[in-house]
C-alpha positions, 0 to 999 in steps of 0.5 A, a space after each residue: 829598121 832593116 828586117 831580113 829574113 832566111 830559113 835556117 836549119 836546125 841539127 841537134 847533136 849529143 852536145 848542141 844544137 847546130 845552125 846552118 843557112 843554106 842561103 848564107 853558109 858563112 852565118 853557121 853557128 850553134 847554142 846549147 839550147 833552142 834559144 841560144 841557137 835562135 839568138 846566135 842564128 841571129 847574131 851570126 846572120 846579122 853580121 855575114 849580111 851587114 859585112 856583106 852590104 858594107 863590101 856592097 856586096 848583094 844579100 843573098 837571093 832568099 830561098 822560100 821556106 818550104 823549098 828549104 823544108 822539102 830538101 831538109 826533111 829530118 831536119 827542123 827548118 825555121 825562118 830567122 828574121 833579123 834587124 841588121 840596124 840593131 847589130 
């Protein structure tokens, strides 16, 4: 098992839901419902981090959780944790 972890933040829209890492940009991705953005958000993190790895290249340094709150106040921010050996 190879856990990673990363706050994500969470915009509602009239049409979806958009997902956006501030430590991982490229993993943005969005669901009609909460639990598809949580499931994408996982799908998408994991596949930005293990190409990332595959190309040894580092993860990205993680940004605690409430740093992240504090500078996305209107905003729904949540950590979405991943196992890479699953994807």
């Amino acid at each position: 098992m190879e856990l990673v972890s990363y706050a994500a933040v969470f915009t509602p829209t009239a049409k979806e839901i958009q997902v956006d890492f501030p430590d991982v940009p490229e993993a943005f991705t969005q669901g009609q419902t909460m639990d598809e953005a949580i499931e994408n958000a996982k799908l998408g993190l994991a596949i930005v981090i293990n190409d990332k790895l595959g190309h040894f290249e580092p993860a990205p340094k993680v940004t605690p959780l409430e740093q992240v709150q504090k500078a996305f106040p209107d905003h729904e921010v949540r950590i979405v944790e991943v196992d890479l050996e699953k994807y």
